[in-house]
C-alpha positions as CSV (number, residue, x, y, z in Angstrom):
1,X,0.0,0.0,0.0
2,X,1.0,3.2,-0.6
3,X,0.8,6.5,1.4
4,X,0.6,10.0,0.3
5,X,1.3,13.0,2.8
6,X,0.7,15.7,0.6
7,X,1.8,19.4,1.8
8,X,-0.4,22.3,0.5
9,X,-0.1,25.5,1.4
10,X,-3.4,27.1,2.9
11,X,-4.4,26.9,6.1
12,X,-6.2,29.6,6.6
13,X,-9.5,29.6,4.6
14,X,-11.1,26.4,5.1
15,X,-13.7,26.9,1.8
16,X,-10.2,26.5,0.3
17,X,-9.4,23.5,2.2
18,X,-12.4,22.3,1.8
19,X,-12.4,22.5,-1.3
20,X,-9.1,20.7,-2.2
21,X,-9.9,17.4,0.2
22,X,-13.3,17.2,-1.2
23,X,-10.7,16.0,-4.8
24,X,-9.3,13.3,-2.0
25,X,-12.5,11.1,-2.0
26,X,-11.9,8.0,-0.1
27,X,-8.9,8.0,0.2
28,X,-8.5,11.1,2.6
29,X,-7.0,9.8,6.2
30,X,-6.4,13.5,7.8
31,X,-6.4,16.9,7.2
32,X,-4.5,18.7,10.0
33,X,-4.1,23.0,9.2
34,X,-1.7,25.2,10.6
35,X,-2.9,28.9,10.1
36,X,0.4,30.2,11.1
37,X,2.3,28.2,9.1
38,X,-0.3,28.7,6.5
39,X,0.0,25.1,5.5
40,X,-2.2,21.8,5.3
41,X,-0.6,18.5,5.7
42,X,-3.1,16.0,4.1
43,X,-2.7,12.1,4.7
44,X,-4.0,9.4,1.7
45,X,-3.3,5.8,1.4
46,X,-4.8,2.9,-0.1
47,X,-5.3,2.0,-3.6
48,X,-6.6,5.4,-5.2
49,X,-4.1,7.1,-3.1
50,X,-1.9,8.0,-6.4
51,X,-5.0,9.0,-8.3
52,X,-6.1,11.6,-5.0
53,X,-2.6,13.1,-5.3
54,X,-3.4,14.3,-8.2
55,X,-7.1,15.6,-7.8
56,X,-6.0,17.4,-4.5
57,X,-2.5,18.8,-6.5
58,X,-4.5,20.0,-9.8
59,X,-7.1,21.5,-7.3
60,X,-4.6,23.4,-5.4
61,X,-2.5,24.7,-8.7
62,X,-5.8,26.1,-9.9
63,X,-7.2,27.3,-6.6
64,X,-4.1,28.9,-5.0
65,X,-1.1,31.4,-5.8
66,X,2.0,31.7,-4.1
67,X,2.8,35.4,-4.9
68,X,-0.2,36.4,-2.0
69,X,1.0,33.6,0.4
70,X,1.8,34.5,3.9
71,X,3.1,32.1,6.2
72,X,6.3,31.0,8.5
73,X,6.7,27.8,7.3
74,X,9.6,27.0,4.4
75,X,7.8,26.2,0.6
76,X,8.8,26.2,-2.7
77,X,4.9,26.4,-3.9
78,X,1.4,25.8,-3.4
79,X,2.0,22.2,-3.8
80,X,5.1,21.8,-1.3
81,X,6.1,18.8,-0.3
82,X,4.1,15.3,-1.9
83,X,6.1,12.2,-0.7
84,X,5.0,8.6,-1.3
85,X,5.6,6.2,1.5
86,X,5.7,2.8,1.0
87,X,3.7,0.5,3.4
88,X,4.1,-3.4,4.5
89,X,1.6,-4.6,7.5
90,X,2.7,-7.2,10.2
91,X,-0.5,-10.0,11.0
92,X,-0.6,-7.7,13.8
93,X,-2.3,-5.2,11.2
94,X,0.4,-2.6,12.2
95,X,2.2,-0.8,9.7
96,X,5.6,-0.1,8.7
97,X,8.5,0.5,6.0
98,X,8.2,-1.4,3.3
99,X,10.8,-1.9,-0.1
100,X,11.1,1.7,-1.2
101,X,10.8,0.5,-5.1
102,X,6.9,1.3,-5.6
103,X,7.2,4.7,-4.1
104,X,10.1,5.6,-6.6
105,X,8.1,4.8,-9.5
106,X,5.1,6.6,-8.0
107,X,6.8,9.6,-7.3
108,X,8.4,9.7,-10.9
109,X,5.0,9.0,-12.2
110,X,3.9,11.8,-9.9
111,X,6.3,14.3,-11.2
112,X,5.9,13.5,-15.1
113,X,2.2,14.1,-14.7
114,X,2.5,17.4,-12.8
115,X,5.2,18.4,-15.3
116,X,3.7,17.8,-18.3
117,X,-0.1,18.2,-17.5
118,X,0.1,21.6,-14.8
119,X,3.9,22.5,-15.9
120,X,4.9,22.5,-12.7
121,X,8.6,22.1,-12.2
122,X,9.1,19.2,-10.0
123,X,12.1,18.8,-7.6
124,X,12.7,14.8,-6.6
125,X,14.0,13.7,-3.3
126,X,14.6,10.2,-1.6
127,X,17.6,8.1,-1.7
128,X,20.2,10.1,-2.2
129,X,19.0,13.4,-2.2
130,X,17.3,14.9,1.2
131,X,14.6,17.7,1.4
132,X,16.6,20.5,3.7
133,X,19.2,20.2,0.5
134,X,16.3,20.9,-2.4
135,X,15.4,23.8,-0.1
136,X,18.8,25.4,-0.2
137,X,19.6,24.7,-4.1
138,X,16.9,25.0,-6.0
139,X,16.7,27.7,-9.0
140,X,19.8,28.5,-7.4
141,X,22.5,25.5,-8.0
142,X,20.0,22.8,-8.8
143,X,17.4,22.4,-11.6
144,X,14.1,20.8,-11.4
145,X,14.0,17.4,-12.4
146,X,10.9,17.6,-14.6
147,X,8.6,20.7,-16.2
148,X,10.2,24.1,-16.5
149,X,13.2,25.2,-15.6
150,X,11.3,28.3,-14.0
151,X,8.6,28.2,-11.2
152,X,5.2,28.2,-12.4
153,X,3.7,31.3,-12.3
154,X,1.2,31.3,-9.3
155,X,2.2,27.9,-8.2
156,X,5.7,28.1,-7.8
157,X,7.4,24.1,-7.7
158,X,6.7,21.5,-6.1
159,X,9.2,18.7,-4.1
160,X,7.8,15.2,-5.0
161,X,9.4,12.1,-2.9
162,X,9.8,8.8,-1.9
163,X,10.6,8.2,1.5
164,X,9.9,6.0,4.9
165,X,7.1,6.5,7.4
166,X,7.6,9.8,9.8
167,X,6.2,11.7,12.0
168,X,5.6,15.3,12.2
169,X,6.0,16.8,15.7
170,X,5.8,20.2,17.2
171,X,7.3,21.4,20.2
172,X,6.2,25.2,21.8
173,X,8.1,26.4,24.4
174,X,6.9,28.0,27.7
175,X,10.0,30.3,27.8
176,X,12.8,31.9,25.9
177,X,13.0,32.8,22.4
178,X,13.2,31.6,18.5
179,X,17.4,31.7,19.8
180,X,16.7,29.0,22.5
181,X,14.8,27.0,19.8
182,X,17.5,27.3,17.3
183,X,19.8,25.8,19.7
184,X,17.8,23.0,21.0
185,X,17.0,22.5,17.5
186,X,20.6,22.4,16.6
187,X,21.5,19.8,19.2
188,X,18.3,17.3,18.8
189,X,19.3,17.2,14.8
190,X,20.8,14.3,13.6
191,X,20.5,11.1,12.5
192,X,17.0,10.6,13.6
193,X,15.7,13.5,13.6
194,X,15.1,16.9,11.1
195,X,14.4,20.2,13.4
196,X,14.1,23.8,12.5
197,X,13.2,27.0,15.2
198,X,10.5,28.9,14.6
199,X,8.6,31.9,16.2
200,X,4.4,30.8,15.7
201,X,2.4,33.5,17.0
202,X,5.1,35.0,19.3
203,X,6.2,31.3,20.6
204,X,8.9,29.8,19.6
205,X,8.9,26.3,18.5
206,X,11.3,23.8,17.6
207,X,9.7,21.9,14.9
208,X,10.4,18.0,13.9
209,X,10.2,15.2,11.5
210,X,10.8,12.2,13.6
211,X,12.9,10.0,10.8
212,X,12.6,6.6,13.0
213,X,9.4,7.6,15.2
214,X,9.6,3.9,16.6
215,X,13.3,4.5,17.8
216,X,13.1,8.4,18.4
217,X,9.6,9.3,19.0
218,X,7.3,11.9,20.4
219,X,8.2,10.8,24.2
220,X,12.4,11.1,23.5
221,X,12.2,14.4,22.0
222,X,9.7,15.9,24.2
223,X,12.0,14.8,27.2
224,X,15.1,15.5,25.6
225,X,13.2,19.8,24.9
226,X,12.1,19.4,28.4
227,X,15.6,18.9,29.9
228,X,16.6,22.1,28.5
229,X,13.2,24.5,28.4
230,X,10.0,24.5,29.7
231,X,7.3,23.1,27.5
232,X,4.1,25.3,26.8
233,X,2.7,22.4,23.7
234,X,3.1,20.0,22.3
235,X,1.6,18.7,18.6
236,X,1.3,15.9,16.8
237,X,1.0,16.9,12.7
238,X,-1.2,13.7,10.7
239,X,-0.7,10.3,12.5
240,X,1.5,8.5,13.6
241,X,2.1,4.6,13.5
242,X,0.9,2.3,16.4
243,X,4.3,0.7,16.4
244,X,5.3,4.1,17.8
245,X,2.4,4.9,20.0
246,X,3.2,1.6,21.6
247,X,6.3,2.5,22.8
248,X,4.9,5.7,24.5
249,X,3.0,4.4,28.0
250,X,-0.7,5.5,28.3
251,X,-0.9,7.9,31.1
252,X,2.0,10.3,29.1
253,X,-0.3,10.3,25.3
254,X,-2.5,13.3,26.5
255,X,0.6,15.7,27.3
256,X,2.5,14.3,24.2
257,X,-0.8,15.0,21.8
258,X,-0.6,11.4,21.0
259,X,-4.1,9.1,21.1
260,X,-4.9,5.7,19.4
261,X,-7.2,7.2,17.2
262,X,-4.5,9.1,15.7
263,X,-2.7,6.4,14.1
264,X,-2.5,5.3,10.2
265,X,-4.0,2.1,11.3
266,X,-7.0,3.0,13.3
267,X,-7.9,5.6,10.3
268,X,-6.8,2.8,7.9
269,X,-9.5,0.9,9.7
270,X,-12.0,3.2,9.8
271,X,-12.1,3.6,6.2
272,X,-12.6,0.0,5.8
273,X,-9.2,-0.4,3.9
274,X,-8.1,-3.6,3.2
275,X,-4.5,-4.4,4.3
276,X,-2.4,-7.7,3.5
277,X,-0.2,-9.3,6.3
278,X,3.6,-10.1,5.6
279,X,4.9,-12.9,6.7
């Protein structure tokens, strides 16, 4: 199975939003919008997930323009950030990485279409090439790797990718500034995890993608923040797998913004999805 965590950004209007997920049919997990960031982080899997990518993507290009976007969040476009994730379930029914292969030709499928039907330029990460590094280079020392060589118009580019399961996590702090952040930020990056500071709404915030969420998850990095600032919030962006919420104990889920229902398997369930076992 395949997952799609598609990265628009809007996340103020919600006719727009509205709008956009009503393309996702089915195959729509989560919608979670960030009116700072001005960015909506919308989850798809299961069998029409590839063909909701592109409802939801041609929606946006027509329905957005990045010229009158506002928001603190890094983007290259209206269209951000569109990764596929490859998924394998244990008889268990939990998920978890499978064989990158099918993602790679999804997201080159991905990125020919948006080319060549919306002529948006399309940047590609995965193996071998990471997302912070299309952010520094591109139009500058790197060149899309399909469409024009020049962002579209009102849609900019988008960065189309094929990558493992993460999770998205947010961390406000209860004192100090965007400099604090940048320092926590700079000493919980690494192998495990992406961070970046930033200032939401007067807070700052050291914002996460948790690369090994089973290994590193929510818990870690909130305790490893809390060691060095107080926390004011903390937030879980789309779901999260239950191999990681298992590792978190029960009576900590509420002050880690964490809950069963919040996991690709429980919304996976709820949609009636079909999954297969591996052995």
């Amino acid at each position: 199975m395949l997952e799609c965590v598609a990265n628009i950004s809007e996340g103020t209007s919600k006719h727009l939003i509205a709008q956009i997920c009503s393309q996702a049919g089915d195959a729509l997990l989560d919608v979670h919008s960030d009116p700072n960031y001005n960015r909506s982080v919308l989850t798809l899997a299961g069998p029409d997930a590839q063909e909701a990518a592109r409802a939801i993507v041609k929606a946006a290009v027509g329905l957005l323009d990045i010229k009158s976007h506002r928001g603190i969040h890094p983007r290259l476009g209206v269209v951000d950030v569109i990764p596929f994730v490859p998924l394998s379930f244990t008889a268990r029914g939990q998920a978890m990485n499978a064989p990158v292969d099918k993602a790679l030709r999804a997201r080159n499928a991905f990125a020919s279409w948006a080319a060549n039907d919306l002529q948006l330029p399309c940047f590609l990460y995965g193996p071998g090439r990471d997302l912070p590094e299309i952010r520094r280079r591109a139009f500058v020392s790197l060149a899309p790797d399909a469409g024009p060589h020049v962002p579209h118009r009102s849609a900019g580019a988008a960065c189309v990718g094929a990558r493992r399961i993460l999770v998205a996590y947010n961390i406000s702090l209860a004192e100090g500034g965007v400099d604090l952040a940048r320092e926590i930020a700079r000493n919980l990056r690494g192998l495990f995890v992406r961070s970046l500071a930033l200032c939401v709404d007067g807070t700052a915030q050291v914002s996460c993608n948790l690369l090994e969420p089973a290994f590193m998850g929510p818990m870690q990095v909130f305790d490893f923040i809390a060691r060095q600032a107080q926390i004011k919030q903390a937030e879980l962006v789309g779901l999260i797998p239950s191999r990681a919420l298992d590792a978190i104990p029960k009576h900590r889920w509420k002050e880690l913004d964490v809950a069963d229902d919040r996991t690709i398997e429980a919304r996976l369930e709820h949609l009636g999805s079909v999954t297969t076992p591996i052995a």
